[in-house]
N, C-alpha and C positions, 0 to 999 in steps of 0.2 A: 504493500500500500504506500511503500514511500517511494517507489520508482513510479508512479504516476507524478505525482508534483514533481519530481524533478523533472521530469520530462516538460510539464508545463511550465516549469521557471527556467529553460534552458538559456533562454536571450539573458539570464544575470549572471551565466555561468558558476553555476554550481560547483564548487571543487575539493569540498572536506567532507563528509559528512560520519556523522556516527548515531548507530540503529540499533537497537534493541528489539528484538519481535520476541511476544510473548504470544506461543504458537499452541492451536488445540490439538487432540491428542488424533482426530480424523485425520492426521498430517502422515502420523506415523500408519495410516491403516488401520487403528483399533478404533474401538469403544469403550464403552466405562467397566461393558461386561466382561470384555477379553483383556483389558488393562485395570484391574478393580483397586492398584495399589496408586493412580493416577486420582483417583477420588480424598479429596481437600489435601491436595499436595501439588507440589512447585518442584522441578526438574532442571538445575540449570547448567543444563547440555543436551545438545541433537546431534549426534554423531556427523562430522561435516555438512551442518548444514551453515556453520558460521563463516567456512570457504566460499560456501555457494553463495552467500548473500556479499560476498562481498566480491567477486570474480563475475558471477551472472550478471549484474547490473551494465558491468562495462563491456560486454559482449552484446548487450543488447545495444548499448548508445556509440556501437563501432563501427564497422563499414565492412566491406564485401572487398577483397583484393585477392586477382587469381581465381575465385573460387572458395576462397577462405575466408573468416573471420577473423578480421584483424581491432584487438577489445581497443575501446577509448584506454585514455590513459587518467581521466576524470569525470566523477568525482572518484576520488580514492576516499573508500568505505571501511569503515571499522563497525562490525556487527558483534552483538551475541543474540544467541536464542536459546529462550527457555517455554518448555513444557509447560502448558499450566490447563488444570483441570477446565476445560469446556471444549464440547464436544464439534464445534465447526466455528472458524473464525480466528484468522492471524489478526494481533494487533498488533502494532510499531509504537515504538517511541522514540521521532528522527530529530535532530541538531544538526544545520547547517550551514554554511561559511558560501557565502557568495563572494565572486569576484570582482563584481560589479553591483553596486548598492542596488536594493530593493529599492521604491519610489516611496511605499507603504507598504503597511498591510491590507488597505485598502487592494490596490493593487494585485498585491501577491494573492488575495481570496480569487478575484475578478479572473484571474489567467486559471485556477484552478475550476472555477464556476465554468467557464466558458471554454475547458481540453476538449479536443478534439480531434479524432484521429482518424484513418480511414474506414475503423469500422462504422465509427458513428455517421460520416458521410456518404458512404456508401449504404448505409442504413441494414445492415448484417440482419440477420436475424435473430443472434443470441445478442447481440450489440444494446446496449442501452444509451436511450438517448443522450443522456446526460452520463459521460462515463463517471466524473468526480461530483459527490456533492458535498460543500462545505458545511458544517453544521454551526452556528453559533454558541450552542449552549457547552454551559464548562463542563457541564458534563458525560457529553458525546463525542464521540461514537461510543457506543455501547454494545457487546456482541446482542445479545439478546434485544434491540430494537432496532440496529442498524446492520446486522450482517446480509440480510438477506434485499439490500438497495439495489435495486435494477435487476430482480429477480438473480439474486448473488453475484450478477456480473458487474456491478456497477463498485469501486471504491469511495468508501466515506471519509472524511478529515475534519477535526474540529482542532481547537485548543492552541490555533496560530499564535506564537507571540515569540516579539525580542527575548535571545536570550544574553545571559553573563559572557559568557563566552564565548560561544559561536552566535552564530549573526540570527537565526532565525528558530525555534523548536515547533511542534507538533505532534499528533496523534492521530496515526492512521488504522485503519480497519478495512480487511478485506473476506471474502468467502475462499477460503482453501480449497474448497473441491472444486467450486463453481467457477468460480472466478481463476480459481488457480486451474489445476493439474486437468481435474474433466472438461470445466467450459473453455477452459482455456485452449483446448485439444480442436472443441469442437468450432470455437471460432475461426481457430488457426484455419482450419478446413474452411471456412466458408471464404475468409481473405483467400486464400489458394484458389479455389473458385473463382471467383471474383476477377481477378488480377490474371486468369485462361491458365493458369499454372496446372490446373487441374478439371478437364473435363470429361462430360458424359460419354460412356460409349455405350 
């Protein structure tokens, strides 16, 4: 959920950041019933998944050379992830260093309100309108009232604000299955579609 805002605050160039995802246990494949020792308890480790959050992002914001993926070199990412008993729904807790000043937070909401990428223009099918929505209240995103925004595909953010240290913080929430690893599969496929990468025979 934090690689959508960045994507949207790209023109400030983003170049530090540090994540924390407090990730449900559907991640790992279980539930409460096949994982019963995840019930009111906190795990703070996922076997390389603190590689992958911090490697995947720049793979994504890279380019295509030869035939290869050749990763961005920013932002450079410092994650951990932990376990934590609920059963669908990563949350983030992201800190970020721009290179170029934000205007506001005005602003920084506005660019996250108004992402938008080819699914949404091309209008996908699993695609939700509005891929990001900002929530104002302090105490949202929430998994249990926000996970499932844009029928799981869509990511939530609230709790924008200066911080001490790095230049911006927040609070993101996403659908793990939906949004992540399934819908994420099955959008892939519809872009592929889309773009004649992939047609009917």
């Amino acid at each position: 959920s934090d690689l959508p805002a960045f994507a949207a605050w790209r023109e400030f160039e983003p170049y530090e950041a540090i994540v924390t995802t407090y990730q449900a246990i559907s991640g790992a494949g279980k539930n409460f019933s096949t994982w019963p020792e995840m019930v009111g308890n906190v795990i703070p480790y996922i076997g390389g998944e603190e590689e992958k959050s911090e490697k995947e992002p720049l793979r994504i914001f890279g380019r295509i050379e030869g035939g290869q993926i050749v990763p961005a070199t920013e932002p450079a990412i410092s994650a951990q992830c932990i376990r934590i008993p609920v059963l669908y729904g990563h949350t983030a807790a992201a800190f970020v260093k721009f290179r170029k000043a934000a205007p506001s937070k005005e602003v920084l909401i506005e660019k996250l309100r108004s992402f938008s990428g080819i699914p949404q223009q091309a209008k996908l099918p699993t695609a939700p309108e509005h891929f990001i929505q900002y929530m104002d209240e302090d105490n949202r995103p929430q998994v249990t009232l926000d996970v499932n925004y844009g029928g799981g595909m869509g990511v939530s953010i609230g709790r924008l604000r200066p911080d001490t240290v790095y230049d911006w913080k927040f609070v993101g929430l996403s659908h793990n299955t939906l949004r992540g690893a399934a819908g994420g599969a099955v959008e892939c496929a519809e872009l592929l579609v889309h773009m004649n990468y992939i047609e009917a025979k």
